[in-house]
Backbone as numpy.savetxt, mean C-alpha at the origin, in Angstrom:
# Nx Ny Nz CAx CAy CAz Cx Cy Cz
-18.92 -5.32 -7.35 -17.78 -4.44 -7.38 -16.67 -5.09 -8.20
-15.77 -4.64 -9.09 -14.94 -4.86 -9.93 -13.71 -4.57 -9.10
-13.07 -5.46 -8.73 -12.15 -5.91 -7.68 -10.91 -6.04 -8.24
-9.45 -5.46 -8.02 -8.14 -5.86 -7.94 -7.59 -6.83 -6.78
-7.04 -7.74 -7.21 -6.77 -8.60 -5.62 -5.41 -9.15 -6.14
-4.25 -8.74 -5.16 -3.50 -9.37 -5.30 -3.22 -10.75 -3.96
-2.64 -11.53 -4.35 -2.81 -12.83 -3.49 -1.05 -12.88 -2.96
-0.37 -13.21 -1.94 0.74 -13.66 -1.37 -0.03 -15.07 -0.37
1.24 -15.17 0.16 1.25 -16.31 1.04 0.12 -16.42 1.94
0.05 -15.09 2.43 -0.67 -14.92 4.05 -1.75 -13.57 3.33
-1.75 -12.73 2.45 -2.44 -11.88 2.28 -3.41 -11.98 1.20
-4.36 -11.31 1.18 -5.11 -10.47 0.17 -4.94 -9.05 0.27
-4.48 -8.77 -0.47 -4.22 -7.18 -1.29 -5.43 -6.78 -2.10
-6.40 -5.43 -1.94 -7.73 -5.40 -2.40 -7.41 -4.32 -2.64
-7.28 -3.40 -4.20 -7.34 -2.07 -4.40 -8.29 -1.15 -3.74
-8.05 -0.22 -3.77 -9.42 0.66 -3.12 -10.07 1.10 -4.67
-11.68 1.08 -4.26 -12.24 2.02 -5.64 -13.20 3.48 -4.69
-13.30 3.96 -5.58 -13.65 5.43 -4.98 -14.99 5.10 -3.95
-15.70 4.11 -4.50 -16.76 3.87 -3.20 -15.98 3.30 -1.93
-15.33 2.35 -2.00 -14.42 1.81 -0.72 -13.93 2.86 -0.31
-12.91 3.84 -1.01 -12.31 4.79 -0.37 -13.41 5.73 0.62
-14.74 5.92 -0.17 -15.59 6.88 0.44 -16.19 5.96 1.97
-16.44 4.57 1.57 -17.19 4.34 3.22 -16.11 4.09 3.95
-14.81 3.80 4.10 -14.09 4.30 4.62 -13.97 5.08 5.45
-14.57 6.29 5.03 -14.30 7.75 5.67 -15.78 8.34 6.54
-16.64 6.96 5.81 -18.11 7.86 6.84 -18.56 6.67 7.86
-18.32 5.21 7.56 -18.94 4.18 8.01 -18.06 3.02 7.94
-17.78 2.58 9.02 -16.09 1.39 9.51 -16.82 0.48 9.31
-18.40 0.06 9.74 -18.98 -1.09 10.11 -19.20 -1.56 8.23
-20.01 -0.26 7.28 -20.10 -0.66 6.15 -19.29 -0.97 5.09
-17.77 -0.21 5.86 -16.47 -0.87 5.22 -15.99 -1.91 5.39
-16.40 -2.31 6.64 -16.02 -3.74 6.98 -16.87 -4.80 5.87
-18.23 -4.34 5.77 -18.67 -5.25 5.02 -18.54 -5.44 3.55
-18.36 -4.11 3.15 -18.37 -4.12 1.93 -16.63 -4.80 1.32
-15.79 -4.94 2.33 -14.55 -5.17 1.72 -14.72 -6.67 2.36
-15.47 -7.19 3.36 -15.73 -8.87 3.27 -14.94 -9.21 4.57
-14.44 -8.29 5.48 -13.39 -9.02 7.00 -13.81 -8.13 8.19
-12.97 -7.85 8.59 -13.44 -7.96 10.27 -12.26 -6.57 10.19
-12.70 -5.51 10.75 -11.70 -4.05 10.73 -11.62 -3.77 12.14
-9.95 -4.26 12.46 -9.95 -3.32 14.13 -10.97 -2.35 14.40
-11.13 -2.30 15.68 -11.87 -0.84 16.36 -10.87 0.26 16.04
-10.12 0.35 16.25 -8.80 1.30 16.07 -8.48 1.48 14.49
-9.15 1.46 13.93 -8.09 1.67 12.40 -9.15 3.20 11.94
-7.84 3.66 11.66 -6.91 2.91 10.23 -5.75 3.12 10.87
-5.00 2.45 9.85 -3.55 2.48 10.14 -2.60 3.38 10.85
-1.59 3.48 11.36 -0.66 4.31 11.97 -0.13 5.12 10.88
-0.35 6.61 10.68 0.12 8.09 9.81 -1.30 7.97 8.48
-2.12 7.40 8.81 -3.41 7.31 7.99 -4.34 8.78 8.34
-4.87 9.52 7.97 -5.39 10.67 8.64 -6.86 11.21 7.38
-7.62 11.89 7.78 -8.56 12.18 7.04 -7.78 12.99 5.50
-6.92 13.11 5.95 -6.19 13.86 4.75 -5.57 12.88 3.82
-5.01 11.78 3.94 -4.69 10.81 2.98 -5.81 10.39 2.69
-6.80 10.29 3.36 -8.04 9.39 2.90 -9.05 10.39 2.00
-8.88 11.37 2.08 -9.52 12.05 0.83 -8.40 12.56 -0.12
-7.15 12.07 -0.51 -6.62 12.19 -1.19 -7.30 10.80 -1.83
-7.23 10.10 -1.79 -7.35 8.63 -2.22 -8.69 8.65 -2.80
-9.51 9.31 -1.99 -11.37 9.27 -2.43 -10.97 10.09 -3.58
-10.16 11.38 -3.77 -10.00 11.99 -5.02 -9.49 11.89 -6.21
-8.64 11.35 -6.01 -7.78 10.40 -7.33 -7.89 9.81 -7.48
-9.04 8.55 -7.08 -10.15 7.71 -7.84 -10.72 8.72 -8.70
-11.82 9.61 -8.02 -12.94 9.90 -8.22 -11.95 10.83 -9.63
-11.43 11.54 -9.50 -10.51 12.07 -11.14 -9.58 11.21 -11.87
-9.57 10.14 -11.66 -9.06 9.09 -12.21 -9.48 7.45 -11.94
-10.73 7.91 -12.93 -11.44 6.14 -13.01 -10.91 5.00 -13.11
-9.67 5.39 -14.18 -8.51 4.43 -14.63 -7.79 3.96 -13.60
-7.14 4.73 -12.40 -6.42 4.59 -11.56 -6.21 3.78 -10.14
-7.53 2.60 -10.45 -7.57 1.46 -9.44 -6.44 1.06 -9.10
-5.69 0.91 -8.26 -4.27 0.16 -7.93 -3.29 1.51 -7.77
-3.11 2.54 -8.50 -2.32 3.42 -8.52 -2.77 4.22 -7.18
-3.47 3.50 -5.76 -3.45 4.65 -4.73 -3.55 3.74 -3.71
-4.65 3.86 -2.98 -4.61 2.62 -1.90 -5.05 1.47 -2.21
-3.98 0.35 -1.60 -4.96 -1.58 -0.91 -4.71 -1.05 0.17
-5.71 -2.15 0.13 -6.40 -2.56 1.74 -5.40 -4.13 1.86
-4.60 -3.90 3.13 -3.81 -5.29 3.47 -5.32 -6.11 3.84
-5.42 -7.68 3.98 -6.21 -8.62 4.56 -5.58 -9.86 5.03
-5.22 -10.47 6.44 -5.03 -10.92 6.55 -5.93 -12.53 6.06
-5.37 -13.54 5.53 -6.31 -14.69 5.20 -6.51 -15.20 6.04
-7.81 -16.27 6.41 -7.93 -17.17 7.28 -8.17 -18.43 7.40
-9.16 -19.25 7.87 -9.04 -20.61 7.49 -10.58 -20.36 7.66
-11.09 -19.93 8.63 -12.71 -19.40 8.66 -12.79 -17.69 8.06
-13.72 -17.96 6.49 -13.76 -16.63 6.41 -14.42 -15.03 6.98
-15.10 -15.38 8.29 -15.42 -14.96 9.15 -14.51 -14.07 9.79
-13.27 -14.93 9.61 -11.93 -14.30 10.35 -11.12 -13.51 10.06
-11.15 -13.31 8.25 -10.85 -12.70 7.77 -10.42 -10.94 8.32
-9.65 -10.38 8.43 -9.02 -9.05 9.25 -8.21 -8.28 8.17
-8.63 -7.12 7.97 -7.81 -5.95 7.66 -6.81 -5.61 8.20
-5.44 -5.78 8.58 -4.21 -5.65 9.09 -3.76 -3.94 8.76
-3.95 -3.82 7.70 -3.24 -2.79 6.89 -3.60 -1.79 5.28
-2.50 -0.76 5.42 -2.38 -0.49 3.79 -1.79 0.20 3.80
-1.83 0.36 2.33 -0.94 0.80 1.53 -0.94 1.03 0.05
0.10 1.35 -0.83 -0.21 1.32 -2.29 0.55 2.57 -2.81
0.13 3.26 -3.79 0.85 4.19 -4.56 0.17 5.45 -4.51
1.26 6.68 -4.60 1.03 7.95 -4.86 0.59 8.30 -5.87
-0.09 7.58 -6.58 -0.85 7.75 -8.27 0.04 7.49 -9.07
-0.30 7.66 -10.16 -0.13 6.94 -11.80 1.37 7.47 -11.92
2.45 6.00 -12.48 3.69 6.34 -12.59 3.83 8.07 -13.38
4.77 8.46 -12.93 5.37 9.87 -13.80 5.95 9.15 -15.25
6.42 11.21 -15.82 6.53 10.68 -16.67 8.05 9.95 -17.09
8.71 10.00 -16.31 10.19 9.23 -16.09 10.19 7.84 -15.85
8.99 7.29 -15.70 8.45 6.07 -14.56 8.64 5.65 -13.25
8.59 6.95 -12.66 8.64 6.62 -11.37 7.45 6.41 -10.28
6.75 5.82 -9.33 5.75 5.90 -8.45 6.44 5.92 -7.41
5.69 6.14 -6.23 6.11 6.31 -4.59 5.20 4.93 -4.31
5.44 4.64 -3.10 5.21 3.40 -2.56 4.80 3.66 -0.93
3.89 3.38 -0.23 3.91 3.86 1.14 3.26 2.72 1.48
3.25 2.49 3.14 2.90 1.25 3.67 2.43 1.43 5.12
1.08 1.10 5.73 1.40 1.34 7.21 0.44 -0.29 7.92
0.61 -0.50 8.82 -0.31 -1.71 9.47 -0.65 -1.03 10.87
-1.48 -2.08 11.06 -1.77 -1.60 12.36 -0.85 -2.52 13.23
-0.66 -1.80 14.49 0.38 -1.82 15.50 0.46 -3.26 15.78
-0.77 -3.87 15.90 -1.08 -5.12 16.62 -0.99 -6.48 15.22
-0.31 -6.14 14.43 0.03 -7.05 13.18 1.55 -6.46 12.59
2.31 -5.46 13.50 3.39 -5.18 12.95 4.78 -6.32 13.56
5.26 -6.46 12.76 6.42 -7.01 13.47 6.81 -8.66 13.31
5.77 -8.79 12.06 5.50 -10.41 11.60 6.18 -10.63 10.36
6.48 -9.71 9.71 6.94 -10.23 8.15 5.60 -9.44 7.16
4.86 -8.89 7.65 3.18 -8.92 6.77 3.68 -7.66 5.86
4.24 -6.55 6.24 5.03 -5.36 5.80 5.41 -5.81 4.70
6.35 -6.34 5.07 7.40 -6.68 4.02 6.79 -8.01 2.81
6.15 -9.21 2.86 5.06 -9.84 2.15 4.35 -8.64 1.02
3.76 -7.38 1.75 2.86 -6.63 1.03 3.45 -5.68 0.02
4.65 -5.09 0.51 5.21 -4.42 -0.42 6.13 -4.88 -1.44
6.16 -6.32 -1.07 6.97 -7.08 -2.29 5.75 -7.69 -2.81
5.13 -7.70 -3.27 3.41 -7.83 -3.94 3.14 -6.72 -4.44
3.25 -5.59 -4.15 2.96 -4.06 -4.47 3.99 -3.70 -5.62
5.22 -4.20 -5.12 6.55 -3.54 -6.22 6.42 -4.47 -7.70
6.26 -5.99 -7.45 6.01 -7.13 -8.64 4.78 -6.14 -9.19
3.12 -6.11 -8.71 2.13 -5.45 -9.28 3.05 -4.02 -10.37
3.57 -3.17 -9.59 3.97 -1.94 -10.01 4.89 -2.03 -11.42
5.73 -3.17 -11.12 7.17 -3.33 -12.01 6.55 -4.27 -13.52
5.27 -4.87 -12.93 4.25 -5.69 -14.06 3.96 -4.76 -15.00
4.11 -3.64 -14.73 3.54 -2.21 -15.82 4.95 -1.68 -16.68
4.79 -1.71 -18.05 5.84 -1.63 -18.66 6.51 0.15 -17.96
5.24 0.73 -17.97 5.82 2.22 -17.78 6.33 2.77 -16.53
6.49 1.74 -15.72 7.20 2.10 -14.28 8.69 1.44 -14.50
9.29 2.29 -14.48 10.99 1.67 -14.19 11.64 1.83 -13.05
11.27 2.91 -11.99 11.76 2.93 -10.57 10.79 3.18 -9.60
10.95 2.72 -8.20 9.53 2.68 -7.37 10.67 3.24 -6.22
9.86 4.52 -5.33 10.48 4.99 -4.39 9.58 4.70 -3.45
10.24 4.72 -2.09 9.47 5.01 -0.97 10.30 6.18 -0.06
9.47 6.70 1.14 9.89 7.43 1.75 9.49 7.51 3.21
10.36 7.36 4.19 10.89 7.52 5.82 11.27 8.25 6.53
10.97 7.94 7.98 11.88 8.59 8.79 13.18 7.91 8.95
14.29 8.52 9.60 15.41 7.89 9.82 14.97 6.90 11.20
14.42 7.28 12.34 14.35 6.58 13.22 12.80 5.00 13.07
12.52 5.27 12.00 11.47 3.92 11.47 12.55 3.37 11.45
12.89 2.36 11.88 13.76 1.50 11.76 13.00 0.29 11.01
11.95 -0.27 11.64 11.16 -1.34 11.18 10.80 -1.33 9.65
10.70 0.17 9.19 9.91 0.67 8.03 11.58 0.68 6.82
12.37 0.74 7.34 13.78 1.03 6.51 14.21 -0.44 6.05
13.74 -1.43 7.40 14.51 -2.65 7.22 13.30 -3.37 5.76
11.95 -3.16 6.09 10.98 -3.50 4.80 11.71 -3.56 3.69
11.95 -1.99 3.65 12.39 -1.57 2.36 13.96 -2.42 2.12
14.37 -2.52 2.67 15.66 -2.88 2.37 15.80 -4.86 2.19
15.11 -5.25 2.62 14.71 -6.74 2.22 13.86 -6.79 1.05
13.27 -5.54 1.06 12.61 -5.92 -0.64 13.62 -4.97 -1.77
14.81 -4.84 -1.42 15.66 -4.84 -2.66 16.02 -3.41 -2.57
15.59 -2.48 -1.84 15.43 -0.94 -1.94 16.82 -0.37 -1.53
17.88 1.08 -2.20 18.74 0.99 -1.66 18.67 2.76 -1.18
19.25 3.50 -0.46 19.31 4.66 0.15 19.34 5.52 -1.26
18.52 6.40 -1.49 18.56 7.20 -2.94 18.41 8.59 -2.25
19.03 9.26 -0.69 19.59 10.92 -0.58 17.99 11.13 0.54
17.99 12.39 0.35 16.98 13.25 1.17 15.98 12.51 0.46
14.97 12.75 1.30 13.25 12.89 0.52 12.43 14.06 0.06
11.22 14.28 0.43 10.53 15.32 -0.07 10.01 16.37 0.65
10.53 15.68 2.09 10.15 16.93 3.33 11.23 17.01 4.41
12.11 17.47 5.08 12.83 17.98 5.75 12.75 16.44 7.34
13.92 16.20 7.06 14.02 14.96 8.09 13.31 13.71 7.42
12.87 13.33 6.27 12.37 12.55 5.53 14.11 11.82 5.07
14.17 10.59 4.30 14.96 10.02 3.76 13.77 9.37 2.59
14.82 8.91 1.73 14.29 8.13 0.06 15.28 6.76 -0.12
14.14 5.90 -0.51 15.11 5.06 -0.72 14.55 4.42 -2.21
15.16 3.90 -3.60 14.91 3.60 -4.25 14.94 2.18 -5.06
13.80 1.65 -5.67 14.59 -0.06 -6.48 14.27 0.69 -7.97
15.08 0.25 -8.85 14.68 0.34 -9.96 14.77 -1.09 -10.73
14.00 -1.09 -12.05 13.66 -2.38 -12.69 14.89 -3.31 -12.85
15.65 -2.81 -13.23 17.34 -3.22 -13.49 17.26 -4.69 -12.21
17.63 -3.61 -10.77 17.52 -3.99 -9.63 16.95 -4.96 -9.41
15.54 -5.14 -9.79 14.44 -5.83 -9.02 14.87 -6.94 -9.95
15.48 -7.24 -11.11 15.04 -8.88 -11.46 13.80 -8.47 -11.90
12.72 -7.94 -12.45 11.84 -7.83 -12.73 11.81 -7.56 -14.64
11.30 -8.60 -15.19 11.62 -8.59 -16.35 9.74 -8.39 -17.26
9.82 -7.35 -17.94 8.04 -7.30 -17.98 8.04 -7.59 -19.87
């Protein structure tokens, strides 16, 4: 398999490709193997639903090019690779627009939230994103009462940019300027 991996402190970041995305959705045990760790009984992630997950199987599958532009798979590292654990994911709403903008979304599972791993992944996600000459602003989008999910964003540089895209949603935005990100 022809693999994206981004590396932080504590993580591996693993793009999804349209086969990952697909066993995913039929077989946990063959996803577990095929991505190399150990996958809660409980996953996927918290607001993960058969409906994001065949968005993701689809915009691979119509966009070959578009490895990285949809879901990683968070991985926690270990010291025995045995131990290796899927925590999370996340990644992008597809291929920057034509303004350069992408969306950014993020979820973990419950039992790895609340460590710093959030916030590690999406500042790995925004560097990946901002590495591309044709992205100049990266949004994400919340509830007001995520508190946990607002503070992410806001330690990785993000500032309140108005409503979002659905009714009780908020936006918050970094752009390249912002980020120190010089490509």
């Amino acid at each position: 398999m022809n693999e994206k991996i981004i590396s932080t402190e504590r993580l591996d970041l693993i793009a999804a490709t349209a086969e990952l995305a697909r066993t995913e959705m039929e077989d946990t045990q063959e996803f577990s193997r095929q991505l190399g760790v150990r996958v809660p009984e409980d996953w996927p992630p918290p607001l993960n639903d058969a409906q994001s997950m065949n968005w993701t199987l689809r915009f691979l599958l119509e966009n070959p090019d578009g490895v990285g532009w949809a879901t990683w798979y968070f991985v926690l590292r270990a010291n025995d690779p045995a131990e290796r654990t899927a925590i999370g994911n996340g990644g992008f709403k597809g291929k920057p627009t034509p303004d350069g903008t992408v969306e950014v979304g993020y979820s973990l599972m419950e039992q790895f939230q609340r460590r710093g791993y959030a916030t590690e992944a999406v500042r790995a996600l925004l560097k990946w994103a901002l590495d591309h000459p044709q992205v100049n602003r990266v949004i994400a989008e919340t509830y007001p009462e995520l508190l946990p999910s607002i503070r992410v964003m806001e330690k990785n540089g993000f500032i309140p940019a108005g409503k979002g895209s659905e009714e009780r949603v908020i936006r918050f935005e970094i752009t390249r300027e912002r980020s120190g990100i010089v490509t």
